[in-house]
VEXDREN-2710 file (C-alpha; in Angstrom, 1 decimal):
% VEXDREN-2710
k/r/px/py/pz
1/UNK/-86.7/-60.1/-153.4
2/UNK/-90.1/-59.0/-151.8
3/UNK/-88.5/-56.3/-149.9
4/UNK/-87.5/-54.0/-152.8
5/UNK/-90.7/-53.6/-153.8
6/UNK/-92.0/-53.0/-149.9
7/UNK/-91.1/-48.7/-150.0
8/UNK/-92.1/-48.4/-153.5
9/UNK/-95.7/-49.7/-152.8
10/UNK/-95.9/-48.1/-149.8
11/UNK/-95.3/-44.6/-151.5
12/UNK/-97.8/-45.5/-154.5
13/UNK/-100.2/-46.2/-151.6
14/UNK/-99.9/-43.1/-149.7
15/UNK/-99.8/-41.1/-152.9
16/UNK/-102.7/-43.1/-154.0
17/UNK/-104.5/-42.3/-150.6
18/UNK/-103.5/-38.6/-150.7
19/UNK/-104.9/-38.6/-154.5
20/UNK/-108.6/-39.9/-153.1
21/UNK/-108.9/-37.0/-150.6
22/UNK/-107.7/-34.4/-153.4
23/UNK/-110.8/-35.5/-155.5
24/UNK/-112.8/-35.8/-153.3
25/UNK/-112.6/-31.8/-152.7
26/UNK/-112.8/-31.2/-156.1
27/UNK/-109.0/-30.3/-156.1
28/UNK/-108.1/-31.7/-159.7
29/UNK/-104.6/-30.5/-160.5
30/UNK/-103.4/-30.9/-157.2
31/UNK/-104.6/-34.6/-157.2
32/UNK/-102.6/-35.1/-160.7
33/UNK/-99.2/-33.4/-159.1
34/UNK/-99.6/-36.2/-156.5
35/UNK/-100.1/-39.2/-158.6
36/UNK/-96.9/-37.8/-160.6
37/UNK/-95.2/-37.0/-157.4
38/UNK/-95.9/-40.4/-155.9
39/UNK/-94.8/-42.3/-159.3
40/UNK/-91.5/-40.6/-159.3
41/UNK/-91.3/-41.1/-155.2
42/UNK/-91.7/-44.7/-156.0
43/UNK/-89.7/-45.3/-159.0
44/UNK/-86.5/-43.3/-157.5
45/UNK/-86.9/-45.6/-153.8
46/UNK/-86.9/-48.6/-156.6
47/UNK/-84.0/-47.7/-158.3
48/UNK/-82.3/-46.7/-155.0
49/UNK/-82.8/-49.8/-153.5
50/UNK/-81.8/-51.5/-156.8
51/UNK/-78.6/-50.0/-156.4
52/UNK/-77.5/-50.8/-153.4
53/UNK/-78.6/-54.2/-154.0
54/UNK/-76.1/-54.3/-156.6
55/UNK/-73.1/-53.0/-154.4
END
């Protein structure tokens, strides 16, 4: 059950990580299109694994 959640956090993570650096250079709306970019990363590898859980 753990390992569904193991690529989702991973890509919140990274995004997260990315996000830091964009603020830190003052870089506001890109730091914003990464947190959304990471949040739908992570909720479509959720639903993906999910899935093919199911089959």
């Amino acid at each position: 059950m753990a390992d569904e959640y193991k690529k989702p956090y991973f890509i919140l993570f990274n995004g997260i990580t990315d996000t830091l650096a964009s603020l830190d250079a003052g870089k506001l709306g890109e730091a914003r299109e990464r947190l959304i970019r990471a949040q739908q990363e992570a909720e479509d590898a959720y639903i993906s694994e999910e899935e093919s859980n199911a089959s």
